[in-house]
KOLRONU-90176 format. One record per residue (C-alpha): x, y, z negated; residue number from 1. Coordinates in pm, 1 decimal. Example, Ala and Ser with C-alpha at 12.3 -4.5 7.8 and 13.67 -1.06 7.14 Angstrom:
BEGIN
[rec [1230.0; -450.0; -780.0]; 1]
[rec [1367.0; -106.0; -714.0]; 2]
This chain:
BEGIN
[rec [0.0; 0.0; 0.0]; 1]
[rec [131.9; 334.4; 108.9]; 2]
[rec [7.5; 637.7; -97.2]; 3]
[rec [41.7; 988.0; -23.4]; 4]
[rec [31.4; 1259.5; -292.8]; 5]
[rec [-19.6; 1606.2; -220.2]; 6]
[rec [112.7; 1880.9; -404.6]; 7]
[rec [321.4; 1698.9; -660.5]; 8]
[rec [518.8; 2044.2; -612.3]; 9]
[rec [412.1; 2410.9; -565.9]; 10]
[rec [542.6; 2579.2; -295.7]; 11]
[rec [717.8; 2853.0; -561.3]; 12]
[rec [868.3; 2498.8; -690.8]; 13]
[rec [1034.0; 2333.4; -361.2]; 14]
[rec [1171.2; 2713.1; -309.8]; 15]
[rec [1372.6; 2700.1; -618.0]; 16]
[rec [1469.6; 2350.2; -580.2]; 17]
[rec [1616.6; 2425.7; -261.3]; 18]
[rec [1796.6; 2755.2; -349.9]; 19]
[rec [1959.3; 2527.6; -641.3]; 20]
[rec [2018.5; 2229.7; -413.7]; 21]
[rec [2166.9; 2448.3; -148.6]; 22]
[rec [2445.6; 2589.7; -398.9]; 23]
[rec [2538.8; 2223.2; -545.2]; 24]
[rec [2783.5; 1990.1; -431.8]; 25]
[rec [2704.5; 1716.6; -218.8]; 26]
[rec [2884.4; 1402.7; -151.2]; 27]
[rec [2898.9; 1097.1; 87.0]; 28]
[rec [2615.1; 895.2; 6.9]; 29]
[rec [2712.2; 586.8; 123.6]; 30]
[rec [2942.8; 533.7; -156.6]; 31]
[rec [2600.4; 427.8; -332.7]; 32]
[rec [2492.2; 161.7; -96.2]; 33]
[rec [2487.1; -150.7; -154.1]; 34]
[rec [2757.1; -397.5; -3.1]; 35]
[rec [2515.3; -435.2; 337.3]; 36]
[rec [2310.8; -96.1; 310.7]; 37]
[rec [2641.5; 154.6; 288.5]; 38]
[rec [2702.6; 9.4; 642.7]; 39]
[rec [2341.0; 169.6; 723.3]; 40]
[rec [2340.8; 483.1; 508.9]; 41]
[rec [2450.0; 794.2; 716.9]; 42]
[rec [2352.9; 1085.7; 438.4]; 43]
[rec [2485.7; 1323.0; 125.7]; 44]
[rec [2367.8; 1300.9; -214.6]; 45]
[rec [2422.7; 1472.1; -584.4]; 46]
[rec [2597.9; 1265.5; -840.9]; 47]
[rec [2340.0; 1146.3; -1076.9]; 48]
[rec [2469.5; 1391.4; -1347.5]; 49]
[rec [2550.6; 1691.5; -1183.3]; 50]
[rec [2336.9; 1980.9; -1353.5]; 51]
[rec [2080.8; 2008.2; -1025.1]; 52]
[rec [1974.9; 1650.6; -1062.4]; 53]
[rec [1968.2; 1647.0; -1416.3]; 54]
[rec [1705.6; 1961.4; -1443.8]; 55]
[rec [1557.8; 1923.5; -1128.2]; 56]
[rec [1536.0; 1549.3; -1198.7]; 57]
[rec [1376.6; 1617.8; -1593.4]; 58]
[rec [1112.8; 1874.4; -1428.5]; 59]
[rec [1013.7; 1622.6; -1144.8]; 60]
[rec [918.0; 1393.0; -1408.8]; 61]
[rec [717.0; 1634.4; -1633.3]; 62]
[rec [500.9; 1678.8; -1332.8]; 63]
[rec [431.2; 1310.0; -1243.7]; 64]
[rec [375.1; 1195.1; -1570.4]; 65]
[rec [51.6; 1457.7; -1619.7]; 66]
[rec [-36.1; 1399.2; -1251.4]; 67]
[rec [-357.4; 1179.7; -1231.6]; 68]
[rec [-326.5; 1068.3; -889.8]; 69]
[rec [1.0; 958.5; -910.8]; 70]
[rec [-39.6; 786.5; -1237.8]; 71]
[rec [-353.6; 596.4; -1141.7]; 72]
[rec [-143.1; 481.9; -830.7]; 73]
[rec [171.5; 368.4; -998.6]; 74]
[rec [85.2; 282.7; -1391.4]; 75]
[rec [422.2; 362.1; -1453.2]; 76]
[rec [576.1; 195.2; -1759.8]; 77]
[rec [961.5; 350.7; -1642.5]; 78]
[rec [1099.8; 540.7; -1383.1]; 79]
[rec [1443.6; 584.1; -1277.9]; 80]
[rec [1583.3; 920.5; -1291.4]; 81]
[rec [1486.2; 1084.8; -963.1]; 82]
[rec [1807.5; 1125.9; -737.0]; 83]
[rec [1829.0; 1364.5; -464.6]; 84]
[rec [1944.9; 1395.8; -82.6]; 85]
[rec [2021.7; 1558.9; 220.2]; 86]
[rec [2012.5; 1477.6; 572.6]; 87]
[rec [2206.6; 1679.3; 887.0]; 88]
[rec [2339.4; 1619.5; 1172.8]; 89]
[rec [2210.8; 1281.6; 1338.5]; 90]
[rec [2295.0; 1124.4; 994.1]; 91]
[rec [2010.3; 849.9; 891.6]; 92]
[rec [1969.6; 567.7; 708.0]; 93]
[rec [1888.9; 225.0; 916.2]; 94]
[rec [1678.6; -55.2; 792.0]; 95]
[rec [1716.6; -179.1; 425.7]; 96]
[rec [1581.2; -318.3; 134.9]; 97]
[rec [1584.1; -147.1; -213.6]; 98]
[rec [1727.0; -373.4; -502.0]; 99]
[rec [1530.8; -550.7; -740.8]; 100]
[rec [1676.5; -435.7; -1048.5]; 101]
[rec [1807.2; -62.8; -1122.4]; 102]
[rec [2017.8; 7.4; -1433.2]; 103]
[rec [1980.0; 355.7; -1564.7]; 104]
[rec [2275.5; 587.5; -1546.3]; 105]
[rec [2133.0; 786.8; -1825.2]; 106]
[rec [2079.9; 511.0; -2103.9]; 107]
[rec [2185.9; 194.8; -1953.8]; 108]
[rec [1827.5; 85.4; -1946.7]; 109]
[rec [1745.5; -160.5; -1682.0]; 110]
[rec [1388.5; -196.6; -1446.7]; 111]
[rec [1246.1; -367.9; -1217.3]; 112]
[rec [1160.9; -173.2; -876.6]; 113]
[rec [820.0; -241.8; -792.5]; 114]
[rec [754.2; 124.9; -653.1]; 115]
[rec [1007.6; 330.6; -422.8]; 116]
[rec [851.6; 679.8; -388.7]; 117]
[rec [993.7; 1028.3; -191.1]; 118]
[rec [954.1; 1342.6; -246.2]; 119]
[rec [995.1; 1592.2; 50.4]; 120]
[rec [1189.8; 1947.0; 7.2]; 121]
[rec [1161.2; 1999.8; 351.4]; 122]
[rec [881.1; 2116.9; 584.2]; 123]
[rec [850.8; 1890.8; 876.9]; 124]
[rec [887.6; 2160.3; 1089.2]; 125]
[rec [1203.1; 2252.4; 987.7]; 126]
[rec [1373.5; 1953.7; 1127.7]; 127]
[rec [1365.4; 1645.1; 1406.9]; 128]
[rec [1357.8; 1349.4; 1275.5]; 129]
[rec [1403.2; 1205.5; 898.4]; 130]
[rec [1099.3; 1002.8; 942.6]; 131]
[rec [1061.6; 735.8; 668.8]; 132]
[rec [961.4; 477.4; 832.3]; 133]
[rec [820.1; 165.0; 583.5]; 134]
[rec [765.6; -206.5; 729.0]; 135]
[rec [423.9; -357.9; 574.9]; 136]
[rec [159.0; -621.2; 705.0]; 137]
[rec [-27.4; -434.2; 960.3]; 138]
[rec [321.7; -272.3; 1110.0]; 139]
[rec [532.6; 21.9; 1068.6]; 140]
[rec [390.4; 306.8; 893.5]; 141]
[rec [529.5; 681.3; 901.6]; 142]
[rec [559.1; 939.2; 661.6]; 143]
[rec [693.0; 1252.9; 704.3]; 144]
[rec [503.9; 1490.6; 465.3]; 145]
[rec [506.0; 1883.4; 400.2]; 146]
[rec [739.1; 1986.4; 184.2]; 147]
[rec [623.7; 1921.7; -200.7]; 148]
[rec [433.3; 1644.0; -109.4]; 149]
[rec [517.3; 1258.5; -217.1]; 150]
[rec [490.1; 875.7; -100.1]; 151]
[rec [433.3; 580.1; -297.8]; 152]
[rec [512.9; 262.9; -165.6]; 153]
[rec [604.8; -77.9; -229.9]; 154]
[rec [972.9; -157.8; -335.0]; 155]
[rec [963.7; -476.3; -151.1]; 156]
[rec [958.6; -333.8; 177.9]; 157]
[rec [1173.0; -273.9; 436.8]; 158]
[rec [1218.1; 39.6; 510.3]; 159]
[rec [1435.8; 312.1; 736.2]; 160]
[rec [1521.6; 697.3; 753.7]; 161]
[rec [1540.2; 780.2; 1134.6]; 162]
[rec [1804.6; 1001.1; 1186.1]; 163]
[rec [1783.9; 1373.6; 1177.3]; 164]
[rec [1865.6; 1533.0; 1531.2]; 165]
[rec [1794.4; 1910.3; 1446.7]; 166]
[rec [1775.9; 2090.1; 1102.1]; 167]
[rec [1813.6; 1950.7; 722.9]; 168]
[rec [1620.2; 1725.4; 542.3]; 169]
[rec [1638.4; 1742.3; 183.1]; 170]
[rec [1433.1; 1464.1; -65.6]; 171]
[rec [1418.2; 1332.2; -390.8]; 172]
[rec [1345.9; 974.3; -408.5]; 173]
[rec [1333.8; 743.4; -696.9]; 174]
[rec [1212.7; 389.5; -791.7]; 175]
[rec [920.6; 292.5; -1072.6]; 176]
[rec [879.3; 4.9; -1277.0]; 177]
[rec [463.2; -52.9; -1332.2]; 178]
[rec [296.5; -165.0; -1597.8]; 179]
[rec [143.6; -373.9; -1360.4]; 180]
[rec [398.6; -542.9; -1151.3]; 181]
[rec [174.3; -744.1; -913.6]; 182]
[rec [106.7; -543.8; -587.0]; 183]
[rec [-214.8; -680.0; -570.3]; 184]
[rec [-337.4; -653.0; -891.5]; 185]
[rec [-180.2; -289.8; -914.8]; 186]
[rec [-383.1; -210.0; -564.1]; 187]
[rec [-740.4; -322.5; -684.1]; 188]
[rec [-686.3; -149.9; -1026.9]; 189]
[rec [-622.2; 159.1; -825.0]; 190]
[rec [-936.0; 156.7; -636.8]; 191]
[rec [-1111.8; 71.8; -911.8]; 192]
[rec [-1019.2; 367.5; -1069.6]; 193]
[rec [-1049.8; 604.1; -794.7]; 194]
[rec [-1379.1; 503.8; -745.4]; 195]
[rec [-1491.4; 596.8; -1097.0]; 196]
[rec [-1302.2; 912.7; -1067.1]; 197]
[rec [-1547.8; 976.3; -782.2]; 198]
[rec [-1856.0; 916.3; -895.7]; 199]
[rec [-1804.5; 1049.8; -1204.4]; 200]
[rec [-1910.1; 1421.0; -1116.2]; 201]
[rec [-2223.8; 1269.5; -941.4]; 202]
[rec [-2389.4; 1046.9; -1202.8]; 203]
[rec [-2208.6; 1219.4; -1491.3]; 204]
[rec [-1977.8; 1044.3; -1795.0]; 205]
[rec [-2276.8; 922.6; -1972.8]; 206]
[rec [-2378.8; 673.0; -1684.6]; 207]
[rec [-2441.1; 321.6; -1807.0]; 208]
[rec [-2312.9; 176.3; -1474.7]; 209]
[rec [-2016.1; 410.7; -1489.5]; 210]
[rec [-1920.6; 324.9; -1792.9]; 211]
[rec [-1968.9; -46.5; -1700.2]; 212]
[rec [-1735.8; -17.2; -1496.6]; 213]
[rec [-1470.8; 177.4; -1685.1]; 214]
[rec [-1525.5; -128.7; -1947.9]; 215]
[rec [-1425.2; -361.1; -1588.9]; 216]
[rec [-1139.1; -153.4; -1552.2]; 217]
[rec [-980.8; -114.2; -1861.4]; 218]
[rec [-1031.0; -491.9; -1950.9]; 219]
[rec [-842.0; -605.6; -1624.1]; 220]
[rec [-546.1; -303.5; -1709.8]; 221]
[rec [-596.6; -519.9; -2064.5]; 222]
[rec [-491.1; -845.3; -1852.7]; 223]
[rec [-264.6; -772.0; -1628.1]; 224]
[rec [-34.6; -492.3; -1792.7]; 225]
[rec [300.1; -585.9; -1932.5]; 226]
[rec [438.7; -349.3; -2205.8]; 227]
């Protein structure tokens, strides 16, 4: 399932991330890769503790964890500090898959990557190229959102970052751990929810079938979640 999130960002909020990503130091970013994926990874990053993605990083968080759409999408039980990078000058990165199991550079805490997500710093118009492009059942699905915006999608898939011809494309991307680590599972709980966030204003909070099935919902979160 491939979610899109609008907004996780004002615009007055990409603006100063970029003027502070534009003044940091950037570095090869294929000295991250894995053993197979630094042969695929054509981009710059910031070191996970230079002061950008440390604040930049800490506010990014603050905002998804009181964001409702994002939360009900992701049940996130941890997520790996949000890293950040930059795209120029045909670089790309080809077709890889993102590994299992993250250890934190912050605490040494480990997770398990059920969730990759990205958040674009960059209108689309701005640049050619940088499409992420994400393998699932029903083919190859394409994201390339306004700048501020975010997609959710599953760890498990392969995925690509077609290389930038013209302009820069700056991201943050980082991985989630769910309380709910079945895909699934996760997926139905997520509808569920949506749909009780939507008829909510219609047949108002008091609604016997509405609260039926919040009672459904919270049961199954009951079942499947993994603290």
């Amino acid at each position: 399932m491939l979610i899109a999130i609008e907004q996780v960002l004002s615009k007055e909020e990409v603006a100063q991330y970029r003027t502070l990503l534009e003044a940091a130091e950037w570095r090869d970013g294929a000295a991250t890769a894995g053993s197979l994926a630094r042969h695929q990874k054509q981009n710059l990053q910031l070191d996970d503790d230079a002061e950008a993605a440390v604040n930049l990083g800490d506010h990014l968080l603050r905002r998804l964890q009181s964001h409702p759409l994002f939360v009900s999408a992701a049940l996130p039980r941890r997520i790996f500090p949000p890293k950040f990078n930059r795209y120029e000058a045909g670089g790309g990165y080809g077709a890889h898959v993102d590994s299992a199991v993250l250890r934190s550079p912050r605490d040494g805490v480990t997770l398990r990557s059920d969730l990759s997500a990205t958040l674009f710093l960059s209108e689309p118009e701005d640049y050619d190229g940088g499409e992420l492009e994400i393998e699932g059942p029903f083919g190859v699905q394409s994201a390339k959102l306004a700048a501020g915006d975010l997609v959710l999608y599953p760890s498990s898939s392969l995925h690509q970052v077609a290389p930038v011809t013209r302009g820069v494309r700056l991201a943050s991307f980082f991985w989630i751990e769910s309380l709910v680590g079945d895909e699934g599972e996760r997926t139905l709980l997520f509808d569920l929810d949506q749909a009780i966030q939507g008829l909510t204003p219609a047949v108002g909070p008091t609604d016997a079938s509405l609260l039926k099935l919040t009672h459904v919902y919270h049961n199954l979160l009951r079942r499947w979640a993994h603290t």
